[in-house]
PyMOL commands that place a pseudoatom at each C-alpha (Angstrom):
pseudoatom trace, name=CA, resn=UNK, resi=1, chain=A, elem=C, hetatm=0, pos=[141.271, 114.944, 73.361]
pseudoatom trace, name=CA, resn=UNK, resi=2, chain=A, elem=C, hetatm=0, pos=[139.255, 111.635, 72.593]
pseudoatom trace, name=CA, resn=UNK, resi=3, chain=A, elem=C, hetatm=0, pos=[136.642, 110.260, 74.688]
pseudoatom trace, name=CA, resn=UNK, resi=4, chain=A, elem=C, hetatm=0, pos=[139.050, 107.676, 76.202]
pseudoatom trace, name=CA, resn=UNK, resi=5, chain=A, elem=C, hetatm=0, pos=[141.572, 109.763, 77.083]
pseudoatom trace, name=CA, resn=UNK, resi=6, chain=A, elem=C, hetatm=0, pos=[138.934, 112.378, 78.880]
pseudoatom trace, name=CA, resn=UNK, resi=7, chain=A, elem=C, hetatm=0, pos=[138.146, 108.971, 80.847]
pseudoatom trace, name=CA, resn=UNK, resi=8, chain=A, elem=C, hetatm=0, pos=[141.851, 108.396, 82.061]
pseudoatom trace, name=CA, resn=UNK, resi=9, chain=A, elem=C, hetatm=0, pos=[141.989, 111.244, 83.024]
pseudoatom trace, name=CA, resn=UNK, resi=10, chain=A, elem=C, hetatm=0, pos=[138.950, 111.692, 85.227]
pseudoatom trace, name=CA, resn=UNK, resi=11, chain=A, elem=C, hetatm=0, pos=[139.869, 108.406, 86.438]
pseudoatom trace, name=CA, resn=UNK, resi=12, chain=A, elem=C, hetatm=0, pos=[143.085, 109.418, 87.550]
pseudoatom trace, name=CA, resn=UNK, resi=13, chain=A, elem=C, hetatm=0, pos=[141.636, 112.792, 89.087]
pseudoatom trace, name=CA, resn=UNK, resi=14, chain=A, elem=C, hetatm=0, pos=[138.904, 110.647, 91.193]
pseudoatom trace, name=CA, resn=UNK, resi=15, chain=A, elem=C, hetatm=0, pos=[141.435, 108.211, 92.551]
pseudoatom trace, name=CA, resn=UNK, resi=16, chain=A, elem=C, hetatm=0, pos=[143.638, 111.341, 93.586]
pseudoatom trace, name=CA, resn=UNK, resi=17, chain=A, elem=C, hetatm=0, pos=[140.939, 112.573, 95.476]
pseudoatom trace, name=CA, resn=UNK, resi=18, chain=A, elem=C, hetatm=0, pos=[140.471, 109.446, 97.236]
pseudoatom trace, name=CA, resn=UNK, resi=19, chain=A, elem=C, hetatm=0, pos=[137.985, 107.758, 95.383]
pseudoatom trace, name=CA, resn=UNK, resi=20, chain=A, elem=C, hetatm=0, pos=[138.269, 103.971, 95.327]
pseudoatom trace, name=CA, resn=UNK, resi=21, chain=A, elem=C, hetatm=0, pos=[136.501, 101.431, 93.126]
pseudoatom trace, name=CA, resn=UNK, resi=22, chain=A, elem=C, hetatm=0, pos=[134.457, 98.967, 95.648]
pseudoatom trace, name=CA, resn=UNK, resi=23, chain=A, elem=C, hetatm=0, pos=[131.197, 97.939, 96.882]
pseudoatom trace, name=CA, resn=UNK, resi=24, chain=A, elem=C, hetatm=0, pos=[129.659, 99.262, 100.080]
pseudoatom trace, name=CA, resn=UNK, resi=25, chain=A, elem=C, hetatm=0, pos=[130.229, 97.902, 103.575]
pseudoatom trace, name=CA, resn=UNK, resi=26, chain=A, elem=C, hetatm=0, pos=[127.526, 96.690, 105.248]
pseudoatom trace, name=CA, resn=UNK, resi=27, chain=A, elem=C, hetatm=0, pos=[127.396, 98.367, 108.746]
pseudoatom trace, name=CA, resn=UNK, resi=28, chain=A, elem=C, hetatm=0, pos=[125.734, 96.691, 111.888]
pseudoatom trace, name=CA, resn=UNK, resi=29, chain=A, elem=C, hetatm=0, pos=[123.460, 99.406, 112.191]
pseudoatom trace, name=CA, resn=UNK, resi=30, chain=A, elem=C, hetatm=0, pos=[121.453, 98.239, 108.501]
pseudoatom trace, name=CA, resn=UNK, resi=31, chain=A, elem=C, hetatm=0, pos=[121.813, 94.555, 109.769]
pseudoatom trace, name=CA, resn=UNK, resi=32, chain=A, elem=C, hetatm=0, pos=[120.170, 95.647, 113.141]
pseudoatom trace, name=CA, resn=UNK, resi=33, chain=A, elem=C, hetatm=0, pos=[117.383, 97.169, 111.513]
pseudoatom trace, name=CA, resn=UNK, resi=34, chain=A, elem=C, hetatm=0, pos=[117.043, 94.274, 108.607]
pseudoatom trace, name=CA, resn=UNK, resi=35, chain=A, elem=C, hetatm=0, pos=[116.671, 91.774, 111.986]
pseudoatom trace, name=CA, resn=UNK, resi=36, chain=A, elem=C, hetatm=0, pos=[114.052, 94.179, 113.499]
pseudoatom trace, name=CA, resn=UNK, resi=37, chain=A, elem=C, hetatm=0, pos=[111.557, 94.722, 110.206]
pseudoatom trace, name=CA, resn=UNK, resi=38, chain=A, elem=C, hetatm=0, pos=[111.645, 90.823, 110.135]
pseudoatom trace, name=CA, resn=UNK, resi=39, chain=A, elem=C, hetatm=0, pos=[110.744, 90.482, 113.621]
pseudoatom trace, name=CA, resn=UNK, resi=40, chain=A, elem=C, hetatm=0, pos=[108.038, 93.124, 113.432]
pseudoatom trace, name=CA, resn=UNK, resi=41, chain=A, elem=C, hetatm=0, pos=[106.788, 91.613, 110.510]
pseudoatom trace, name=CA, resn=UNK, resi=42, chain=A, elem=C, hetatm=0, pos=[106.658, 87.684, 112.456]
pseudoatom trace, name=CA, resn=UNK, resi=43, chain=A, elem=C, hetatm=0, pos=[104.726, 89.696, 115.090]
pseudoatom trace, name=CA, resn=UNK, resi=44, chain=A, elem=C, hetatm=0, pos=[101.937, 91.190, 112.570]
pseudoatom trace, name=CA, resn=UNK, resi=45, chain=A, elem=C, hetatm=0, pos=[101.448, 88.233, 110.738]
pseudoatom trace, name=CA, resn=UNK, resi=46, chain=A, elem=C, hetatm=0, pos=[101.221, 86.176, 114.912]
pseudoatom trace, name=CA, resn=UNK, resi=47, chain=A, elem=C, hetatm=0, pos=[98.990, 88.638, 115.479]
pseudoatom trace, name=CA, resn=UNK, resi=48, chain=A, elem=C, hetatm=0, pos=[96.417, 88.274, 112.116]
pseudoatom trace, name=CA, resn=UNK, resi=49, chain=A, elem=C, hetatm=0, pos=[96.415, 84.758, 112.806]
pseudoatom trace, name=CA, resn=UNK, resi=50, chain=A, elem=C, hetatm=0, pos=[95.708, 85.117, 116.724]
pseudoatom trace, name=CA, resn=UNK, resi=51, chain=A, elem=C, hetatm=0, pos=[92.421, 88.002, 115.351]
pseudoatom trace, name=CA, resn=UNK, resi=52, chain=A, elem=C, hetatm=0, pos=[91.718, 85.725, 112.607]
pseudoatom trace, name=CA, resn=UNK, resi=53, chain=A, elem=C, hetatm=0, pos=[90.965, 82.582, 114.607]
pseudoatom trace, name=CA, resn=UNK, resi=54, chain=A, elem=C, hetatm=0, pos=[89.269, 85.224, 117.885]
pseudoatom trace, name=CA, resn=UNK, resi=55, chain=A, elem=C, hetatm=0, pos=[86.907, 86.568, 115.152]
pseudoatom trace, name=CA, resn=UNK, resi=56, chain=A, elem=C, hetatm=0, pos=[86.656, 82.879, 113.432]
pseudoatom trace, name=CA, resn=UNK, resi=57, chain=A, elem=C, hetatm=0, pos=[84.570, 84.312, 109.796]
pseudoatom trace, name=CA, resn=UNK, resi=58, chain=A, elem=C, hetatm=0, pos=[85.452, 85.776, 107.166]
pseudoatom trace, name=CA, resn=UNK, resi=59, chain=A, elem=C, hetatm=0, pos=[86.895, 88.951, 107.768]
pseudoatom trace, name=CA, resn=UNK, resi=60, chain=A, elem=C, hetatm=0, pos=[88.199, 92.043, 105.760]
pseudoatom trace, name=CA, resn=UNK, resi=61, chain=A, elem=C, hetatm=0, pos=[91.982, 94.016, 106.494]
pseudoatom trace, name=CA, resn=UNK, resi=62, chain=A, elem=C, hetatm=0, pos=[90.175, 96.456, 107.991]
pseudoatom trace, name=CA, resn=UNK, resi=63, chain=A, elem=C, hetatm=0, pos=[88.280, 94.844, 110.649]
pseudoatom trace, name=CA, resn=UNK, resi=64, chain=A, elem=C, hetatm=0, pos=[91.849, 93.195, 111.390]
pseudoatom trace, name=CA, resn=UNK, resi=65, chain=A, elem=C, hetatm=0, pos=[93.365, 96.576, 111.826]
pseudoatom trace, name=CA, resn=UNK, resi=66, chain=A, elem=C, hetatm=0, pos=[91.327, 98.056, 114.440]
pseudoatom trace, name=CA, resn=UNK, resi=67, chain=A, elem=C, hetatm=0, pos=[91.811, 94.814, 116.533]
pseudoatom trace, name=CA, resn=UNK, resi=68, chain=A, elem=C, hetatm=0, pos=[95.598, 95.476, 116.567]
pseudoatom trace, name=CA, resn=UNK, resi=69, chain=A, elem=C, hetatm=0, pos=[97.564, 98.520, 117.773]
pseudoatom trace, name=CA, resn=UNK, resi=70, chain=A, elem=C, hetatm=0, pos=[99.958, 99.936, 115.598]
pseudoatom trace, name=CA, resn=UNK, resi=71, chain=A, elem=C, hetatm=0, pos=[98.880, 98.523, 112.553]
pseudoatom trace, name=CA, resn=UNK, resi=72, chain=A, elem=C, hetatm=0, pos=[97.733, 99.683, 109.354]
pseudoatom trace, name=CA, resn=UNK, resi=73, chain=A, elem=C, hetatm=0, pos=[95.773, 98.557, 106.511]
pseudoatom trace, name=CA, resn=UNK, resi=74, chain=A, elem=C, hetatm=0, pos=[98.936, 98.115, 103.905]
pseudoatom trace, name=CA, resn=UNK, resi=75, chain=A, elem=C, hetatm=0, pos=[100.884, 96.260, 106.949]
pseudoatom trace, name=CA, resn=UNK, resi=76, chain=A, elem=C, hetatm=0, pos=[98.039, 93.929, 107.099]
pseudoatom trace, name=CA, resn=UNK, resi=77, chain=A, elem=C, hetatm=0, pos=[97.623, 93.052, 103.825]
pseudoatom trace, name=CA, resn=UNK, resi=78, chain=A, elem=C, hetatm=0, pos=[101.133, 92.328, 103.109]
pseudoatom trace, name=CA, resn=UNK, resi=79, chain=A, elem=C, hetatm=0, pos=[101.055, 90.311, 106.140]
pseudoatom trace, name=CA, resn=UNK, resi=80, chain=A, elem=C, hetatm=0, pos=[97.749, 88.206, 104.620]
pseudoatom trace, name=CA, resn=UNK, resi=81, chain=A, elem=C, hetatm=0, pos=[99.792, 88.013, 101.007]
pseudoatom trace, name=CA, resn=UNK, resi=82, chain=A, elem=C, hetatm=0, pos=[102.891, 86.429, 102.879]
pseudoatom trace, name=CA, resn=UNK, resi=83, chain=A, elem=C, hetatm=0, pos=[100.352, 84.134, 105.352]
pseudoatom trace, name=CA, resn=UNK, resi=84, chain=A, elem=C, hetatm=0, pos=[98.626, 83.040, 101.937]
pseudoatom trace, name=CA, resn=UNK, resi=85, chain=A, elem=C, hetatm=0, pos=[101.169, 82.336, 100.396]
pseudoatom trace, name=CA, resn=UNK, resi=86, chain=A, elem=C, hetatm=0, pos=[102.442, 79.538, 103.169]
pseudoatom trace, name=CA, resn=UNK, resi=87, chain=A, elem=C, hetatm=0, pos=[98.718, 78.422, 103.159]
pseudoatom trace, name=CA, resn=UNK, resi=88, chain=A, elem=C, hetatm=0, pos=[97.344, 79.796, 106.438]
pseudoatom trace, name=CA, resn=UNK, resi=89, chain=A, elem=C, hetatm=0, pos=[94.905, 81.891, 104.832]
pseudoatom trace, name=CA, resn=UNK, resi=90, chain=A, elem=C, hetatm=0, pos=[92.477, 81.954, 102.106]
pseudoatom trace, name=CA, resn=UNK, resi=91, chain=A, elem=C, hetatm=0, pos=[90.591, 83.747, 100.111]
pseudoatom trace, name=CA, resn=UNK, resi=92, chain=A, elem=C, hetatm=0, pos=[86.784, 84.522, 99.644]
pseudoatom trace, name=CA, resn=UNK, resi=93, chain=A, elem=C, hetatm=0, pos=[84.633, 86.421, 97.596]
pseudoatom trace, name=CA, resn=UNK, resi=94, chain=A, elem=C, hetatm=0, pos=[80.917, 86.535, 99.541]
pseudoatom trace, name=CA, resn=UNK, resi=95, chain=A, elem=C, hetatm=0, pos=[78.010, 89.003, 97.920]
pseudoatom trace, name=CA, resn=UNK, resi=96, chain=A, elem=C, hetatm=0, pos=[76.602, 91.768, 99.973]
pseudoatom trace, name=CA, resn=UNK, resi=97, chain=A, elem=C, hetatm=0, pos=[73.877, 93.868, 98.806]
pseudoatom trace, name=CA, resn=UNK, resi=98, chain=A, elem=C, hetatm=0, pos=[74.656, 92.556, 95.517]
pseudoatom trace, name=CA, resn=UNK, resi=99, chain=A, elem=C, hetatm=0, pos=[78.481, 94.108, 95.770]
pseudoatom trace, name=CA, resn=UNK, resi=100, chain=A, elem=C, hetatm=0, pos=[80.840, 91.075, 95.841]
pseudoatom trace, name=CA, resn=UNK, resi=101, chain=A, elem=C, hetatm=0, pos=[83.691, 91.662, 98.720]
pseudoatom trace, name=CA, resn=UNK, resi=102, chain=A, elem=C, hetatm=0, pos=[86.946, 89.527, 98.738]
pseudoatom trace, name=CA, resn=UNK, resi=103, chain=A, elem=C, hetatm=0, pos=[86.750, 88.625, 102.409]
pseudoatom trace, name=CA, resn=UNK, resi=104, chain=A, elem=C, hetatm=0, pos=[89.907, 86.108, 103.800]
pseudoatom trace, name=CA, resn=UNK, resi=105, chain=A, elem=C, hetatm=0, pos=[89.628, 83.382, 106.443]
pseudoatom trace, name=CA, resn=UNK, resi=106, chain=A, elem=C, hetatm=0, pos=[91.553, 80.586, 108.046]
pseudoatom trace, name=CA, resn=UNK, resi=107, chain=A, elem=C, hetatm=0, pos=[92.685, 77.613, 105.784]
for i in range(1, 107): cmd.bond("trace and resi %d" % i, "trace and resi %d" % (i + 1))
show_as sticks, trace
zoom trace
């Protein structure tokens, strides 16, 4: 039996069993939660915006995170990559007891 025919006739076994070539419907339950992770991740980045201009300095991830609930560290950075990116925020590097930190503020 050649490699070919060893395909057929898997082929033909699969689509006997009810196996049909096609992509993947998209159900309303993925959409749903596609639509939510965008809005929650509008909200974070409102809310580093709304700390960023209470705390008005420089300011690291960290001290962002313990001014919002539910946050964490990666969420917030993310969030300051994206808000960057659009040119809301900037970065800074200032020197504190001679260790350089990369600190971001309002553009």
């Amino acid at each position: 039996m050649t490699e070919e025919q060893l395909g057929q006739l898997m082929q033909a076994k699969a689509f006997a069993e009810g196996h049909r070539p096609r992509l993947p419907e998209m159900s309303q339950f993925s959409a749903h939660l596609q639509t939510s992770a965008d809005e929650k991740r509008r909200q974070i980045e409102a809310d580093v915006v709304e700390v960023m201009a209470f705390l008005a300095g420089p300011v690291t991830p960290r001290e962002i995170t313990r001014m919002i609930p539910d946050a964490n560290v990666d969420n917030i950075q993310n969030a300051l990559r994206r808000l960057k990116s659009r040119g809301i925020v900037r970065t800074v590097v200032i020197t504190m007891q001679r260790i350089n930190r990369k600190m971001w503020v309002l553009a």
